[in-house]
GULORO-205218 format. One line per field, with one value per residue (C-alpha): residue number from 1; x, y, z. Coordinates in steps of 0.2 Angstrom, whole numbers, plus 5000, padded with zeros to 4 digits. Layout:
! GULORO-205218
resi <- [NUM | ...]
x <- [X | ...]
y <- [Y | ...]
z <- [Z | ...]
END
This chain:
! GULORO-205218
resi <- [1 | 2 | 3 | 4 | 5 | 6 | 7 | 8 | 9 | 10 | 11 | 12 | 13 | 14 | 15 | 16 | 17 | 18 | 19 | 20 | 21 | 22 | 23 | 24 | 25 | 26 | 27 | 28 | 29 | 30 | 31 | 32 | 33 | 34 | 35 | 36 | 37 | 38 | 39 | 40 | 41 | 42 | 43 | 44 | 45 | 46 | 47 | 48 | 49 | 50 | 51 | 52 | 53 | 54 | 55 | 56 | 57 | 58 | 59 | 60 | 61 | 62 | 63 | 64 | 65 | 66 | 67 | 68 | 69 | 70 | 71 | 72 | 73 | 74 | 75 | 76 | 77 | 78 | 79 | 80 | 81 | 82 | 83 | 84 | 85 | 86 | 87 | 88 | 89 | 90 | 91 | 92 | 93 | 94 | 95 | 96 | 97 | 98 | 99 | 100 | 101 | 102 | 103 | 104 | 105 | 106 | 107 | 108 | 109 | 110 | 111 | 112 | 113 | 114 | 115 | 116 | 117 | 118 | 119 | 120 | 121 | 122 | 123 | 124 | 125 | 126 | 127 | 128 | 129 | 130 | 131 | 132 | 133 | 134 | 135 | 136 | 137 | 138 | 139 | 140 | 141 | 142 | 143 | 144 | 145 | 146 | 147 | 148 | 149 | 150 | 151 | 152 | 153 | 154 | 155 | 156 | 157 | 158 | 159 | 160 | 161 | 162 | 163 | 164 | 165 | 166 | 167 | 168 | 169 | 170 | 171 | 172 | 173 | 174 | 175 | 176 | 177 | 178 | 179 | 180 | 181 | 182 | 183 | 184 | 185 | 186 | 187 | 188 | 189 | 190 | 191 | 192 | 193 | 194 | 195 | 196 | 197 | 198 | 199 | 200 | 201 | 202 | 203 | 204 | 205 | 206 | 207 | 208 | 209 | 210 | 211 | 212 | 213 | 214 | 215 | 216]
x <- [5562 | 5573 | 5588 | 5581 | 5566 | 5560 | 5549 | 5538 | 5526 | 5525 | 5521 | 5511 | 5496 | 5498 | 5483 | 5486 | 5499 | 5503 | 5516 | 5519 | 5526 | 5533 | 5532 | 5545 | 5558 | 5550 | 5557 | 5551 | 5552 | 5541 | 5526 | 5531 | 5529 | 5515 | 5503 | 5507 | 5506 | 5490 | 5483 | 5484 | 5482 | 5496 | 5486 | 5497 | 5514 | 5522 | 5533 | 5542 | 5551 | 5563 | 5569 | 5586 | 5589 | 5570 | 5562 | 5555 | 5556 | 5562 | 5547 | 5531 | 5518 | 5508 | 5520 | 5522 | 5530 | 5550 | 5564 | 5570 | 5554 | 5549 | 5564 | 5566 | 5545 | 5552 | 5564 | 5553 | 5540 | 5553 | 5556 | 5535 | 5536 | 5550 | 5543 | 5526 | 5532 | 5543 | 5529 | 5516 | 5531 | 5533 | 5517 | 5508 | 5491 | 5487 | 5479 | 5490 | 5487 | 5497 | 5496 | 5508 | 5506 | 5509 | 5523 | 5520 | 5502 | 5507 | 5517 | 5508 | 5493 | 5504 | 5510 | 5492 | 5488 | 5504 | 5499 | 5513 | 5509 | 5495 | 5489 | 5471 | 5468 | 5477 | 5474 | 5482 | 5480 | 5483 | 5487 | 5485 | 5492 | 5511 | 5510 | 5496 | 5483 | 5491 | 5507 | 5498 | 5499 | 5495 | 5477 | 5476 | 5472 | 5462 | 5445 | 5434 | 5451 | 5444 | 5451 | 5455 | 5457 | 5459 | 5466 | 5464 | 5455 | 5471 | 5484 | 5500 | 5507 | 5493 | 5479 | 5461 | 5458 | 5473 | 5465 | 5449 | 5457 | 5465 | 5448 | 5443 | 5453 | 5449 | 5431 | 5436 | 5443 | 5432 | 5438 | 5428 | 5433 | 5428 | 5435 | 5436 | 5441 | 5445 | 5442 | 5456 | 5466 | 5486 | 5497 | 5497 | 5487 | 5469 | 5463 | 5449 | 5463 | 5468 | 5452 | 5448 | 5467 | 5461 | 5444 | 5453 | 5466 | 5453 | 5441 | 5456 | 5462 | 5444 | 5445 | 5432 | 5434 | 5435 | 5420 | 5428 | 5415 | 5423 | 5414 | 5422]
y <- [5584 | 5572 | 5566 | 5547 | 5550 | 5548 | 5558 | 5553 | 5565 | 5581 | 5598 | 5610 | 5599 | 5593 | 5596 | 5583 | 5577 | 5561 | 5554 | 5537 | 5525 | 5509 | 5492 | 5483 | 5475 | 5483 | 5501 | 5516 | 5509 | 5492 | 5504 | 5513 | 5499 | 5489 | 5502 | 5520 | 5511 | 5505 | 5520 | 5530 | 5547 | 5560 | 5575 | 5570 | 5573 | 5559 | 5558 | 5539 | 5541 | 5527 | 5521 | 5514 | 5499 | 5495 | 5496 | 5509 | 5502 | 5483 | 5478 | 5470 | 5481 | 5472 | 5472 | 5482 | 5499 | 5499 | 5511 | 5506 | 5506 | 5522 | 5528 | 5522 | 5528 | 5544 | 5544 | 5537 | 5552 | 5565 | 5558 | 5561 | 5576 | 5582 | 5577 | 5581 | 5599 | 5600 | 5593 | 5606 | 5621 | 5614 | 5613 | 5626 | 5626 | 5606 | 5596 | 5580 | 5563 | 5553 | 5534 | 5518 | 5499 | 5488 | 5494 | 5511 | 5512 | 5509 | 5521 | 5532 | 5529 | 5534 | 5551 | 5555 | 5553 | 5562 | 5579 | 5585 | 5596 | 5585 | 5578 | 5584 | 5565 | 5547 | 5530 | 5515 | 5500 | 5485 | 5496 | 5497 | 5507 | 5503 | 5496 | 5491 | 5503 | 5501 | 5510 | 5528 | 5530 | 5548 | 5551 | 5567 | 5565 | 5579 | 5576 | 5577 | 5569 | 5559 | 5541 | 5525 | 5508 | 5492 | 5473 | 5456 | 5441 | 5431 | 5443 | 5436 | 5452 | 5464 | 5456 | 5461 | 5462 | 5477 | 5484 | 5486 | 5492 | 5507 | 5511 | 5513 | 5525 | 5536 | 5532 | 5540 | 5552 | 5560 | 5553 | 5552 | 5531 | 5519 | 5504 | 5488 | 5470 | 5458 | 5439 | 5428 | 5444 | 5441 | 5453 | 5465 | 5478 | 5472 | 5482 | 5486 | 5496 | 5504 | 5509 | 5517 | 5528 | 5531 | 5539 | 5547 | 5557 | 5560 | 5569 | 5578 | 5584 | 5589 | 5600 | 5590 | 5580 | 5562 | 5552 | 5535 | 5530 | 5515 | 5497 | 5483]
z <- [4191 | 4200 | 4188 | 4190 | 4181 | 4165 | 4155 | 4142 | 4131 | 4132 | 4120 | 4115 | 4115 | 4132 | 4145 | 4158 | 4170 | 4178 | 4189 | 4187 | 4200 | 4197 | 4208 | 4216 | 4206 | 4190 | 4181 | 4173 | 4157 | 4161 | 4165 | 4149 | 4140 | 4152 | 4155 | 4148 | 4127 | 4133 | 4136 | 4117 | 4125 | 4118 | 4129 | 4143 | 4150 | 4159 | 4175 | 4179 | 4196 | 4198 | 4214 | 4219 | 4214 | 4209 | 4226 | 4237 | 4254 | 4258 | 4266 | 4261 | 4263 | 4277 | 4286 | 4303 | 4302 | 4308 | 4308 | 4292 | 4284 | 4289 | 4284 | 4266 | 4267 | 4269 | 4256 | 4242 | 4247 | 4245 | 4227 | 4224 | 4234 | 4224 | 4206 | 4210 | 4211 | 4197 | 4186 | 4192 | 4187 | 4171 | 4165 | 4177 | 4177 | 4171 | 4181 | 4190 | 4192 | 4201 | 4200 | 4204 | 4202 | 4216 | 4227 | 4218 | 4223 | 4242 | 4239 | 4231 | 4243 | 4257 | 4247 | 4246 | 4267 | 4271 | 4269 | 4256 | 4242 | 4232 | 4217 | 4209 | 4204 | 4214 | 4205 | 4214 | 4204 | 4217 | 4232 | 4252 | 4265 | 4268 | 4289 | 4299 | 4308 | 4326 | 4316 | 4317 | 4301 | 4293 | 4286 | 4279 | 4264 | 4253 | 4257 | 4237 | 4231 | 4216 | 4218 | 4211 | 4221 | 4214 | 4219 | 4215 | 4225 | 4227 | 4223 | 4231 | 4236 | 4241 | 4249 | 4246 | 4267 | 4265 | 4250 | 4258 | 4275 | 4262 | 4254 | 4272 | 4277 | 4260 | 4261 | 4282 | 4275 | 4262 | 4247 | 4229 | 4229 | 4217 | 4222 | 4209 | 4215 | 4201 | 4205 | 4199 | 4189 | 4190 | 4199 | 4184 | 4176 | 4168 | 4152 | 4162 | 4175 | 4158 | 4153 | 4171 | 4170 | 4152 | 4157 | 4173 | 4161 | 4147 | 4158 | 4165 | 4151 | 4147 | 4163 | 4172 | 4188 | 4184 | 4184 | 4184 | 4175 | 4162 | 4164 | 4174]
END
């Protein structure tokens, strides 16, 4: 587990795992209190990475892939990488989700195509590939990998054309995708986004593979 993270839950009781990534400007402890007290599930063991300085690259995600970007893409994914796999050793065996808002979820969509050690489970609520498709982007993502995608219409930082281009490349790639587009939802996460990760981590605690079956 990398020093910057924070953990949350844990136990005997525990059957579940997820690796939550935060958005930019925001901190493990906003999700902590935004989203994982929303979800009332104490089967799971949580995992916050934090980046430096609250953001994970500087760029918007739309935006075309440089140097830089690439660069600071590289260190965010050795932060997943590297608590992804000190999760799975301490709590061998239990399935993993991982999962980010916003910047989090581009980030987490791009842990997913890169081809490093993955999770069982990926939820990206408001998320898109980080770049542009002329960039060359990685697409190996697991094909079966059970998936969530969500956005807004109007959302001011992830816009629904890049969302879509994202569910592309999973549905390309042989993703399990539900993909959910929320008309006029602000840039944060809806209780119907709660009640989706809720089902996800439920049926994975259960031992099942997630249906993603909540309502809208």
């Amino acid at each position: 587990m990398t020093e910057r993270a924070l953990r949350v839950g844990g136990g005997a009781g525990v059957k579940a795992v997820c690796v939550f990534v935060h958005g930019r400007g925001q901190s493990p402890e906003e999700m902590q209190s935004h989203v994982l007290a929303r979800l009332d599930t104490t089967a799971t063991a949580f995992v916050l990475p934090r980046a430096v300085g609250g953001v994970w690259y500087a760029a918007r995600a739309v935006d075309p892939l440089t140097c830089d970007t690439r660069a600071e893409l590289g260190r965010g994914l050795n932060v997943l990488e590297a608590d992804i796999v000190a999760a799975r050793a301490e709590h061998p065996g239990l399935p993993l989700l991982l999962a980010g808002f916003s910047q989090g979820a581009c980030l987490a969509l791009e842990y997913a195509f890169s081809g490093r050690p993955g999770p069982d489970a990926l939820a990206a609520l408001t998320g898109c590939r980080v770049g542009v498709s002329a960039d060359g982007r990685p697409q190996a993502v697991p094909r079966g990998l059970p998936v969530y995608l969500s956005g807004g219409d109007a959302d001011p930082w992830i816009p629904v054309e890049a969302m879509a281009d994202a569910a592309l490349d999973l549905a390309r790639g042989g993703a399990a995708l539900r993909s959910d587009v929320f008309p006029g939802r602000p840039h944060e996460v809806s209780g119907a986004e709660i009640a989706i990760l809720r089902a996800v981590l439920h049926d994975m605690a259960a031992g099942r593979d997630p249906a993603m079956g909540a309502p809208r």
